[in-house]
C-alpha positions in Angstrom: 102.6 113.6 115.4 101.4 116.7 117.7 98.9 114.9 119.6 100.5 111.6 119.9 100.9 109.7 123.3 104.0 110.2 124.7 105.7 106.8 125.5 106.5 105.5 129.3 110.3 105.3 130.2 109.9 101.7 131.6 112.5 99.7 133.7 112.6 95.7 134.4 115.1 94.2 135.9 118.4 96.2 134.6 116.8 97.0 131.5 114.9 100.2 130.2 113.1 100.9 127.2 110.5 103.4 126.0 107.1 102.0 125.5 103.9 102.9 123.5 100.8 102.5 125.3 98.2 99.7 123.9 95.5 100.9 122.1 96.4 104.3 121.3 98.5 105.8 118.3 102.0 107.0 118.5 103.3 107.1 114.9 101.1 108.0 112.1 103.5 107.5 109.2 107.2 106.4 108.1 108.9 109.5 109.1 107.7 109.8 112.4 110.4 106.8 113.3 112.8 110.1 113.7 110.7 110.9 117.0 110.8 107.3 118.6 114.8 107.6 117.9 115.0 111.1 119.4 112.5 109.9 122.3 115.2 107.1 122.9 118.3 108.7 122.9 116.5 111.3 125.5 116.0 108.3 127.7 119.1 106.9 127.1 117.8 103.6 125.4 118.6 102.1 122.2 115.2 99.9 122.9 111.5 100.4 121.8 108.4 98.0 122.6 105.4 98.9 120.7 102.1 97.8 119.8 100.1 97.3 116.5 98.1 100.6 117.3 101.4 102.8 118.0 102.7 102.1 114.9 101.4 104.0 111.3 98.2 102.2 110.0 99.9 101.0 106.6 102.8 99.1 108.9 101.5 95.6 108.4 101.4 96.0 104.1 104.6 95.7 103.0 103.5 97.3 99.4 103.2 100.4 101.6 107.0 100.2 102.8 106.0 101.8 106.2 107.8 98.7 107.7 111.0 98.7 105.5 111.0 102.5 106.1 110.7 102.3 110.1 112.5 99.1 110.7 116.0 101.0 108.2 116.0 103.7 109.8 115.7 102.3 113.3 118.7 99.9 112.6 120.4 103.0 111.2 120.3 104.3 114.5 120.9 101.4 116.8 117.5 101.1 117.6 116.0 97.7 118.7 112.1 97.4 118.2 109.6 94.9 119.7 106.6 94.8 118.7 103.6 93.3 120.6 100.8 91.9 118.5 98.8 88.6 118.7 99.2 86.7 115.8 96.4 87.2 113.5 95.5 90.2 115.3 96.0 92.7 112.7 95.4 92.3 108.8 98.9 91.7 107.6 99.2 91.7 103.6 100.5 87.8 102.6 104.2 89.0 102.0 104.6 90.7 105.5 105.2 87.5 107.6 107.8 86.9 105.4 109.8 90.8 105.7 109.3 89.6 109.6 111.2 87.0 109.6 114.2 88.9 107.1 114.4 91.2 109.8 114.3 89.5 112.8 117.2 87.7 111.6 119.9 90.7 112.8 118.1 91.0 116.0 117.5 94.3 115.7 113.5 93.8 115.4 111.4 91.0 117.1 107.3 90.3 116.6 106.2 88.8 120.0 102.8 87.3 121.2 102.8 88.8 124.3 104.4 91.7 126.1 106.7 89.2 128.5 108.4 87.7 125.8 109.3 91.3 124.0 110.1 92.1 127.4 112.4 89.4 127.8 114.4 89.9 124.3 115.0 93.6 124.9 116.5 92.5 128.0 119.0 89.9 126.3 
């Protein structure tokens, strides 16, 4: 990761999480998940908003298991994940939708439209 954007410590409300920022990478593979967890438990957070572009290119094709990979080891750790992406904003493969909505089920992962509403279930 070596050149990778730092994430912003954000507060709203009584809630903090780390952020990515749009538009620029953050993690460019599976095991880099290891740094986000580390980043959190820095900033005392157990909560992660990201977008498409902060996560490892192969994330949305679940034959690549970059998801599975990521979203384990995150729930592992305690880690909740939002991730902010317009749908039909990135090329998902036809399966991923459905490994979305799998994992969204334990609330420890949630796919969001805009950044309010991932804002608004990291601070439920």
């Amino acid at each position: 990761m070596g050149d990778a954007t730092p994430l912003t410590n954000t507060t709203v409300g009584n809630s903090t999480f780390l952020e990515g920022r749009p538009g620029e990478p953050y993690m460019r593979r599976a095991d880099d998940v290891t740094a986000l967890i580390g980043e959190c438990f820095s900033a005392h957070s157990r909560w992660a908003l990201l977008y498409p572009e902060n996560l490892p290119p192969a994330f949305f094709n679940v034959s690549s298991q970059e998801a599975g990979t990521i979203l384990q080891k995150l729930r592992n750790y305690g880690v909740r994940l939002a991730v902010v992406a317009q749908r039909d904003s990135v090329p998902a493969s036809s399966r991923f939708h459905e490994l979305m909505a799998a994992e969204q089920r334990d609330g420890a992962f949630g796919l969001f439209e805009t950044r309010e509403a991932a804002v608004a279930w990291l601070a439920r």
